[in-house]
NUKOLLO-39928 format. One record per residue (C-alpha): residue in one letter; residue number from 1; x, y, z. Coordinates in Angstrom, 1 decimal, always signed. Each point is the difference from the previous one (the first is absolute). Example, Ala and Ser with C-alpha at 12.3 -4.5 7.8 and 13.67 -1.06 7.14 Angstrom:
<recs>
('A' 1 (+12.3 -4.5 +7.8))
('S' 2 (+1.4 +3.4 -0.7))
</recs>
This chain:
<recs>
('X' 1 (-14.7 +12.4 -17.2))
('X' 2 (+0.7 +0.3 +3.8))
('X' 3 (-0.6 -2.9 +2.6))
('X' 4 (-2.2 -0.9 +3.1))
('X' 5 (+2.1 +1.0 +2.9))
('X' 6 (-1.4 -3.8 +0.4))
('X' 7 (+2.2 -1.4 -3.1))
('X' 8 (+3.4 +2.0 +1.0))
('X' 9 (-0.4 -1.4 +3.6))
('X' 10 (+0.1 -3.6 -1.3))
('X' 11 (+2.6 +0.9 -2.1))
('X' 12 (+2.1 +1.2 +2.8))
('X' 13 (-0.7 -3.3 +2.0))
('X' 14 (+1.2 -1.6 -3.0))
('X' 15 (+3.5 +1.5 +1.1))
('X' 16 (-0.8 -0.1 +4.3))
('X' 17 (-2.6 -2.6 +0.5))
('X' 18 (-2.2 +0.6 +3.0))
('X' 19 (+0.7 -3.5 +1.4))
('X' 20 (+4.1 +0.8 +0.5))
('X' 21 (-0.8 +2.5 +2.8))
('X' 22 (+0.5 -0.6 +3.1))
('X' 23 (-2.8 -1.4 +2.5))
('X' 24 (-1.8 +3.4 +1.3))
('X' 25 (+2.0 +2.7 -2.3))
('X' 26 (-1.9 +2.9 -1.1))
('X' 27 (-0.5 -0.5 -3.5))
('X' 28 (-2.5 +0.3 -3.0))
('X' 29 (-2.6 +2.7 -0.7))
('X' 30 (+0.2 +2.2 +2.8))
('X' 31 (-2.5 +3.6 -0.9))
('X' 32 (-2.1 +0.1 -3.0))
('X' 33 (-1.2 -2.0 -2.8))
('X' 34 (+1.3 -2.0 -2.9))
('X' 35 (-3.1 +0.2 -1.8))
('X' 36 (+0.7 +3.1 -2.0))
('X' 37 (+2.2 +1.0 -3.1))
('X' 38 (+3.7 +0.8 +1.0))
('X' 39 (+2.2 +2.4 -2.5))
('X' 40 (+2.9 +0.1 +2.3))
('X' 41 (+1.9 -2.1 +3.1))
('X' 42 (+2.3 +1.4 +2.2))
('X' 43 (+2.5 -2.4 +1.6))
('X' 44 (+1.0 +1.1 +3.4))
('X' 45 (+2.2 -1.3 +3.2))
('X' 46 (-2.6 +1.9 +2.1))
('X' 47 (-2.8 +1.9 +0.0))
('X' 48 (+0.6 +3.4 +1.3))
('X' 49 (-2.0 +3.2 -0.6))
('X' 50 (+2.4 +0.9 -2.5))
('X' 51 (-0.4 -3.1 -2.1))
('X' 52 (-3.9 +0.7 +0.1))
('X' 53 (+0.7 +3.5 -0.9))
('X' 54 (+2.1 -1.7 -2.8))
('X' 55 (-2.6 -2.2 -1.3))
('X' 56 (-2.2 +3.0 -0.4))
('X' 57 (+1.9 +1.9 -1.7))
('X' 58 (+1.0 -2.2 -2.4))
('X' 59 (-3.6 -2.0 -0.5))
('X' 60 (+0.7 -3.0 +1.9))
('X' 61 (-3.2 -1.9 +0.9))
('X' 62 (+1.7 -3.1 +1.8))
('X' 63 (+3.4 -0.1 +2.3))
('X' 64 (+1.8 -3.5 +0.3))
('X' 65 (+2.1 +0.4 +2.9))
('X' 66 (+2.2 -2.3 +2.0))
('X' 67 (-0.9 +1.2 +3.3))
('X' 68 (-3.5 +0.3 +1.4))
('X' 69 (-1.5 +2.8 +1.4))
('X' 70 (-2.9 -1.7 +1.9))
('X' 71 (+2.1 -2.5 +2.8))
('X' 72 (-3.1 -1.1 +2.3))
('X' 73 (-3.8 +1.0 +0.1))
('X' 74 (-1.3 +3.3 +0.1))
('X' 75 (-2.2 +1.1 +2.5))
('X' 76 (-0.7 +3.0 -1.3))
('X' 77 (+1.0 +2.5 -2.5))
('X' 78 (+0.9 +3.1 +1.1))
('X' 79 (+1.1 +2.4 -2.9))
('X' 80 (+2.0 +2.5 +2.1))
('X' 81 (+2.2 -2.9 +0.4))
('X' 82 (+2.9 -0.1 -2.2))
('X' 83 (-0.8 -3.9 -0.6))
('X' 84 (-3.9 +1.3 -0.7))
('X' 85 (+1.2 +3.0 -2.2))
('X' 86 (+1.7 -2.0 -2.3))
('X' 87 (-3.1 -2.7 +0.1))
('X' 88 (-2.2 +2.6 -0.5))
('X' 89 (+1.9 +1.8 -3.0))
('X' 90 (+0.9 -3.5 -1.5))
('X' 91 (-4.2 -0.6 +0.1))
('X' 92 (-1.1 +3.3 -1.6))
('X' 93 (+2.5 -0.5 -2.7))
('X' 94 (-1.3 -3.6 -0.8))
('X' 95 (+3.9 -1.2 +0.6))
('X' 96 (+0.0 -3.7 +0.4))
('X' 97 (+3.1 -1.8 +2.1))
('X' 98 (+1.2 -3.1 -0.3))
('X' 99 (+2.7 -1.4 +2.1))
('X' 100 (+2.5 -2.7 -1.2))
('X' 101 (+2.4 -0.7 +3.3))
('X' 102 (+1.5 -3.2 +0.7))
('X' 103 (-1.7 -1.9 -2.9))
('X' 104 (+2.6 +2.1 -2.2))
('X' 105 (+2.6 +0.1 +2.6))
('X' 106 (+0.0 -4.4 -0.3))
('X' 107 (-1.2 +0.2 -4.1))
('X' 108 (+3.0 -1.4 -2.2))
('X' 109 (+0.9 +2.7 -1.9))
('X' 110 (-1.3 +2.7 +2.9))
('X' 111 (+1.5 +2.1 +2.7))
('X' 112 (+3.1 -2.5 +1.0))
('X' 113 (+0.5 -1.3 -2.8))
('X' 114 (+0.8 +3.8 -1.5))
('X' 115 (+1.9 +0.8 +3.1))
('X' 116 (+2.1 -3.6 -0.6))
('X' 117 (+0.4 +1.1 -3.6))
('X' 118 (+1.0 +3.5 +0.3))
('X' 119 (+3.0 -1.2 +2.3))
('X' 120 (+0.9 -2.1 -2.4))
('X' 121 (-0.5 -3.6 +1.8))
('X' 122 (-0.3 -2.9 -2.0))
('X' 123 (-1.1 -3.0 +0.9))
('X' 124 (-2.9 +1.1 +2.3))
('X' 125 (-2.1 -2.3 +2.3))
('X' 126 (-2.9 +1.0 +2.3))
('X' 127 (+1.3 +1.5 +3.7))
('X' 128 (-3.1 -1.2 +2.2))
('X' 129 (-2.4 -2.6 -2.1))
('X' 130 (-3.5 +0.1 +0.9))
('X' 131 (-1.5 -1.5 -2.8))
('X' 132 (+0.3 -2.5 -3.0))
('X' 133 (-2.0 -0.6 -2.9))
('X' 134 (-1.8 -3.1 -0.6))
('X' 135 (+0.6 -2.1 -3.2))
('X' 136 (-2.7 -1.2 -2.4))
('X' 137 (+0.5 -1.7 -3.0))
('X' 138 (-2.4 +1.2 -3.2))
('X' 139 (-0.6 -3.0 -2.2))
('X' 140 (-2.0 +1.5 -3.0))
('X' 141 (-1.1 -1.8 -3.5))
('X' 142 (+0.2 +1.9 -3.3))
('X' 143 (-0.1 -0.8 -3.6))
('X' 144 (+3.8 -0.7 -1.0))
('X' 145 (-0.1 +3.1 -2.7))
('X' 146 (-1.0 +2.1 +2.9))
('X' 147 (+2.3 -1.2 +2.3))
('X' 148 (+2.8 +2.8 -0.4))
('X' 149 (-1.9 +2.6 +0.2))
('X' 150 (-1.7 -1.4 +2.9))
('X' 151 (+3.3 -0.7 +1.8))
('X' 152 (+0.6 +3.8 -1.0))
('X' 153 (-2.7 +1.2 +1.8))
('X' 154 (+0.7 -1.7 +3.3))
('X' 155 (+3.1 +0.8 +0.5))
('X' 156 (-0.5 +3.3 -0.5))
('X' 157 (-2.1 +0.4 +2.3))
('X' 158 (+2.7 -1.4 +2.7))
('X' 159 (-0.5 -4.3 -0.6))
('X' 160 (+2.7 -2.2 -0.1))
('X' 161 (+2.8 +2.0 +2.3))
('X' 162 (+2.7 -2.7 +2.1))
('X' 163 (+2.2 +1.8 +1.6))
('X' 164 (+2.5 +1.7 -2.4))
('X' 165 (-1.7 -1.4 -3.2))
('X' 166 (-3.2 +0.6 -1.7))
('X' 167 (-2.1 -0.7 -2.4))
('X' 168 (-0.4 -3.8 +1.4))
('X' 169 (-2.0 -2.3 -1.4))
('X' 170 (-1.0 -3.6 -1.4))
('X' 171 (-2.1 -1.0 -2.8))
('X' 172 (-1.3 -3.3 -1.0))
('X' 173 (-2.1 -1.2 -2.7))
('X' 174 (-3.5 -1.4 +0.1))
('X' 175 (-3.3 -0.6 -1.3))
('X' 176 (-3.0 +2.0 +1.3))
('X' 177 (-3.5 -0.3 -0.4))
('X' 178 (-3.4 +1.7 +0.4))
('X' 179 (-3.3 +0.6 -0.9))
('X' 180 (-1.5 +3.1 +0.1))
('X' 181 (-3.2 +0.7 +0.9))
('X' 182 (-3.0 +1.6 -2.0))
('X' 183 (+0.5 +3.9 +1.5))
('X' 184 (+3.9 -0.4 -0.2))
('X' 185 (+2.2 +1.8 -2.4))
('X' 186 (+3.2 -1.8 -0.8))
('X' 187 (+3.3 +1.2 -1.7))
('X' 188 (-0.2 -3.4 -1.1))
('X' 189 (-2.7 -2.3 -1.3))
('X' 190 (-3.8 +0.0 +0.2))
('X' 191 (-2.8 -0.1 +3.0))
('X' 192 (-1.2 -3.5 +0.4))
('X' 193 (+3.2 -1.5 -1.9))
('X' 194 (+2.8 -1.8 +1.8))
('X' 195 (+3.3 +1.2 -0.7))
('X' 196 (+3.6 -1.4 +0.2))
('X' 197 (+2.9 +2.0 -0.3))
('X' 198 (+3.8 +0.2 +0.7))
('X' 199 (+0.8 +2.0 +2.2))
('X' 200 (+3.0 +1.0 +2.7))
('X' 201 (-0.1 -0.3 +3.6))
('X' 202 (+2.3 +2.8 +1.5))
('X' 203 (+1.1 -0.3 +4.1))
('X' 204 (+1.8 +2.5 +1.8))
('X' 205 (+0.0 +2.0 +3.1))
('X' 206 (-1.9 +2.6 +1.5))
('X' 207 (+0.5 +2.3 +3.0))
('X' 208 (-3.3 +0.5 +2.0))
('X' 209 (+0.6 +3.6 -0.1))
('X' 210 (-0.7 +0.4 -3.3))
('X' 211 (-1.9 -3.4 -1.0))
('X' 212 (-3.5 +2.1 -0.4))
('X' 213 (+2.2 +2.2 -2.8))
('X' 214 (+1.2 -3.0 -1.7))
('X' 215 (-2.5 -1.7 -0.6))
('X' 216 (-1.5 +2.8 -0.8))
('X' 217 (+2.7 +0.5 -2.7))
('X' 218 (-0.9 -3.9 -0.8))
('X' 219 (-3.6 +0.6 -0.3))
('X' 220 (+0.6 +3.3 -2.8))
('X' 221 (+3.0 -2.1 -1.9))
('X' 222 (-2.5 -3.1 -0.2))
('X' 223 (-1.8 -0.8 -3.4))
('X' 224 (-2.7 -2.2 +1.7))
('X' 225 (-3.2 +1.7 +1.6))
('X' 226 (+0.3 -2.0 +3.0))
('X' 227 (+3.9 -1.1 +0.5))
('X' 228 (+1.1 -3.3 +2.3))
('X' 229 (+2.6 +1.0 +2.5))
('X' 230 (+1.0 -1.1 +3.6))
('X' 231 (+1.3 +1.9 +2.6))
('X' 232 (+1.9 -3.1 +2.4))
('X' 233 (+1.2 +1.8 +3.5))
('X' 234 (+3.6 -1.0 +0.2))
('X' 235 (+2.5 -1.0 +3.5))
('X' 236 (+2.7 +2.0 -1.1))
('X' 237 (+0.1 +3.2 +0.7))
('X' 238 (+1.1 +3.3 -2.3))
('X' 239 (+1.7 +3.0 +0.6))
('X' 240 (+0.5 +1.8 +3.4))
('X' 241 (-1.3 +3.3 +0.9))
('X' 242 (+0.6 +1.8 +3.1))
('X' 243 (+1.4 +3.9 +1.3))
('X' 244 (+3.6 +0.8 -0.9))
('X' 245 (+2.8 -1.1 -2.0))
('X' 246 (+3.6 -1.5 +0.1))
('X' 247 (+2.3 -0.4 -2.3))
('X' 248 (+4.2 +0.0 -1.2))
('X' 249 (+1.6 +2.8 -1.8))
('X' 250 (+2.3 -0.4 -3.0))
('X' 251 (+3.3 +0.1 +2.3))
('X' 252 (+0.4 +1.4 +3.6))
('X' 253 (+0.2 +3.5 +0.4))
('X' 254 (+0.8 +1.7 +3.4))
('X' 255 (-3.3 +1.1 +1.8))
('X' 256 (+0.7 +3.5 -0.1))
('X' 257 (+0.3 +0.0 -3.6))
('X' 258 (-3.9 -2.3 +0.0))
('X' 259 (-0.7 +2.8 +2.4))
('X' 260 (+0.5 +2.8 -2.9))
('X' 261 (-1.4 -1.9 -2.8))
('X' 262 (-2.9 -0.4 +2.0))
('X' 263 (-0.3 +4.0 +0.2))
('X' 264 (+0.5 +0.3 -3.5))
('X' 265 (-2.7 -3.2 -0.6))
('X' 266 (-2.8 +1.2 +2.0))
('X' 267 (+0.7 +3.7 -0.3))
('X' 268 (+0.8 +0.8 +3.6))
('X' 269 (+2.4 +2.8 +1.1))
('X' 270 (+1.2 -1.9 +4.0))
('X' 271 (-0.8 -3.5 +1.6))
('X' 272 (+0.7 -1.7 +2.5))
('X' 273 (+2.6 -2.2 +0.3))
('X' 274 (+1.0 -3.0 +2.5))
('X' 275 (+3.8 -1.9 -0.2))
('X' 276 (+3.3 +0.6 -1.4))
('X' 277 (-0.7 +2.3 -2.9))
('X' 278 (+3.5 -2.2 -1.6))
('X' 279 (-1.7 -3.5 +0.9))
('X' 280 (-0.4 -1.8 -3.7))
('X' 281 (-3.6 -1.3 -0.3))
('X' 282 (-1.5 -2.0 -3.1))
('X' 283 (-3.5 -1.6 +1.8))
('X' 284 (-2.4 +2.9 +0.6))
('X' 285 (-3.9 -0.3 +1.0))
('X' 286 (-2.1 +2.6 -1.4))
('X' 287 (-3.6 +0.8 +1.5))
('X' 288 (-2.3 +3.5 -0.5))
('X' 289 (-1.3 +1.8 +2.8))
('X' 290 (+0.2 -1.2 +3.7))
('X' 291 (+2.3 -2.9 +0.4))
('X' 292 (+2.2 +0.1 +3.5))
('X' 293 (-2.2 -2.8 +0.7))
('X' 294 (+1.4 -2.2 -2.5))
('X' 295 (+4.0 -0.1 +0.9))
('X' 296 (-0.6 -3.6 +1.3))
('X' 297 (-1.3 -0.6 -3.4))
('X' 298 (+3.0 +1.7 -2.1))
('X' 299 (+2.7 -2.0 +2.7))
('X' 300 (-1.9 -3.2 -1.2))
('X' 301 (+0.6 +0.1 -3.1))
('X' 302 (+3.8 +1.7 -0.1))
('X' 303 (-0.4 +3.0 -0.8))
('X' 304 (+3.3 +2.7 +0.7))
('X' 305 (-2.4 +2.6 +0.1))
('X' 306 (-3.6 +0.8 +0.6))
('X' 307 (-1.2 +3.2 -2.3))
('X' 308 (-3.4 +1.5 +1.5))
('X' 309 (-1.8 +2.9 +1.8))
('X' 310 (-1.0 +1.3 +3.1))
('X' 311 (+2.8 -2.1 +2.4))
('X' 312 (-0.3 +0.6 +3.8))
('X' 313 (+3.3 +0.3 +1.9))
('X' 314 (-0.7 -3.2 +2.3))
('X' 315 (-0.5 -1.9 -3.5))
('X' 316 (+3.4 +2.0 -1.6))
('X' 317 (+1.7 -1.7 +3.3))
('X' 318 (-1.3 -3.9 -0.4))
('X' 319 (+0.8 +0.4 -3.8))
('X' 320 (+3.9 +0.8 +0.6))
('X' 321 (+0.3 -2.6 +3.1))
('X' 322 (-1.1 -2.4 -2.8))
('X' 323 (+2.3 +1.3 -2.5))
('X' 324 (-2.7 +1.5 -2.5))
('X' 325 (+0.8 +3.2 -1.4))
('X' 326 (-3.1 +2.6 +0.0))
('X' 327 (-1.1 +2.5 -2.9))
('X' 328 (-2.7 +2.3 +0.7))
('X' 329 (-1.4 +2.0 -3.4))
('X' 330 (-3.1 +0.7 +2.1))
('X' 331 (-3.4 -0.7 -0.4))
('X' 332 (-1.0 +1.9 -3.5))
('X' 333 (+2.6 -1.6 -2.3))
('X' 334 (-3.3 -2.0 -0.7))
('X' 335 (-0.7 +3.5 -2.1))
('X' 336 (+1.7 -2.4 -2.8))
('X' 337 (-2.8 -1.9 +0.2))
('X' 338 (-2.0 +3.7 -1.9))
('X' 339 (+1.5 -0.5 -3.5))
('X' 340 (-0.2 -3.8 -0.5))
('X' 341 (-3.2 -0.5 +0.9))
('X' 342 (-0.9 +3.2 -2.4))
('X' 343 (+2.3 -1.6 -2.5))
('X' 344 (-1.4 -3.6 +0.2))
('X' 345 (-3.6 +1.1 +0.0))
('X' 346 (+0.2 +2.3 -3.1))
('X' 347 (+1.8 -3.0 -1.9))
('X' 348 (-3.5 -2.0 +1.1))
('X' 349 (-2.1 +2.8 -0.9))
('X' 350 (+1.9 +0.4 -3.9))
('X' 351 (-0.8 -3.8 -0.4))
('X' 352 (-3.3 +0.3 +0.2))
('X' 353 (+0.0 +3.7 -2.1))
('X' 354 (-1.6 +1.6 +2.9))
('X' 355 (+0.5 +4.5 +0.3))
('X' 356 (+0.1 -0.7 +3.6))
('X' 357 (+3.4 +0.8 +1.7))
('X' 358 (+1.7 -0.1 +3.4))
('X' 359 (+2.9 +2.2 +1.1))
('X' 360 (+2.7 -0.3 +3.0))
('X' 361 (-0.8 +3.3 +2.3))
('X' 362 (+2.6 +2.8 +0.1))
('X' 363 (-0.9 +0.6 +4.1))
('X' 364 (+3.1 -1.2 +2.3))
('X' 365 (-1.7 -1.6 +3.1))
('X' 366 (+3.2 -0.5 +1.8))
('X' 367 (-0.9 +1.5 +3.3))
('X' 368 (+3.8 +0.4 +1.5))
('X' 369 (+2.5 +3.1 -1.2))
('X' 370 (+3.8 -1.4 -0.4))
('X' 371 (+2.0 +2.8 +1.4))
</recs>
């Protein structure tokens, strides 16, 4: 059976949740409509003409892309515009785009994180935080037979994380009561008959961005018709999200040895390269796309070396007055972004024993010739 465009949309915001993008970024549902049957996704860095011509020869009916192809309001749409060409083809080929930028560029487990990793950094923390996640705790009552499965259930669906544990709970033991009414229809007991039984009161914590899932998860898990929980805002706050990444390598290595590991990494034939090529660096910040504006952020927290695209040459001069070391893959290294995405969303799709599929597109975008 193949899914709404609808369903594999919320399944991708499972992985790059809308709220994580930046304030005014160009992202979501872009040309088209969700509201159909979709065989195929293509996963694209851009959305060129020969990634629609792609999708139409291969039977594509929706494109998740990381950059957008509408920036501000249209006032008109002229077809004998390269823009409105591609529009216009996109439209009589019922192609739908959605665009995923900085929501996956600050998702755990998105764009930085997969540059961070394919360096090799361990012990990663965000570059530039611009968000965290509120704290509530889930206090939910079950009968104690149940309460396994329950606990199960919940944590699966993302509950009980601190830090670097999880599954994190508590459970006491008490004595619950009620009486259902004459249209109710209880797992246990009768309508009209009081009813006592033993059951286990589980606490643990939630993240707000996925409360609505877990108790979801809860709700499904729960014996009882009509469950008791509470959802108790907490002070504390969770985990940090925010654009980039820093983090220490095993052991130093000289930055023009990080500078050819990053070639090999992010499949690059030349960068760009600022500092002493024999300088050993261990502290390297990581961030996808456009990031000379965030030099004061890497200096802040130590880094050796700032790994990013699109440098100017006033910024390449602050960097090494301030002793940071500079490597520029470019701009479409975030192509890495193509077969993850693909990769993560078929592994959704499988769960759920959908025929729906989504590939990484073939097309290079990278508009620059190394010579």
């Amino acid at each position: 059976m193949y899914e709404q465009g609808q369903t594999v949309i919320q399944l991708m915001e499972q992985l790059a949740p809308k709220h994580y993008a930046v304030e005014g970024d160009k992202i979501g549902l872009q040309l088209g409509t969700l509201q159909k049957q979709v065989q195929k996704v293509l996963v694209a860095l851009d959305v060129t003409e020969a990634v629609v011509e792609e999708a139409i020869d291969t039977g594509a009916e929706l494109i998740i892309a990381h950059h957008a192809i509408i920036y501000r309001p249209l006032a008109r749409l002229d077809t004998s515009t390269p823009a409105g060409r591609l529009y216009e083809k996109l439209i009589k080929h019922d192609i739908a785009v959605y665009i995923a930028h900085t929501n996956l560029d600050v998702a755990p487990g998105g764009i930085n994180d997969w540059m961070a990793e394919m360096l090799g950094l361990e012990q990663t923390k965000v570059l530039d935080e611009l968000q965290r996640d509120k704290l509530y705790k889930l206090v939910c009552y079950v009968p104690a037979e149940h309460q396994r499965s329950l606990q199960q259930a919940i944590w699966q669906a993302g509950a009980g994380a601190l830090g670097d544990y999880s599954c994190c709970s508590y459970v006491s033991e008490g004595m619950g009561s009620f009486l259902p009414g004459a249209q109710a229809r209880p797992h246990i007991g009768a309508p009209g008959q009081l009813e006592r039984v033993a059951e286990a009161r589980i606490e643990t914590i939630v993240p707000h961005s996925i409360h609505r899932r877990v108790v979801q998860a809860m709700r499904k898990a729960h014996p009882y018709e009509e469950p008791a929980y509470d959802l108790i805002a907490l002070q504390q706050e969770g985990q940090a999200y925010g654009l980039g990444r820093v983090g220490r390598l095993a052991e130093a290595i000289t930055l023009g040895e990080l500078a050819e590991r990053a070639k090999q990494a992010f499949g690059v034939p030349a960068l760009r390269l600022t500092g002493d090529p024999q300088r050993l660096v261990r502290r390297i910040a990581v961030l996808g796309g456009s990031g000379g504006r965030y030099v004061r952020h890497a200096l802040m927290s130590g880094a050796d070396v700032l790994v990013t695209g699109d440098l100017d040459y006033h910024t390449a001069h602050d960097a090494a007055a301030a002793g940071l070391a500079l490597l520029d893959p470019g701009h479409n290294i975030e192509k890495l972004m193509k077969p993850r995405v693909a990769e993560w969303l078929n592994a959704q799709l499988q769960k759920r024993g959908s025929a729906t599929v989504a590939a990484a597109s073939q097309i290079d975008t990278e508009p620059f010739v190394f010579c």
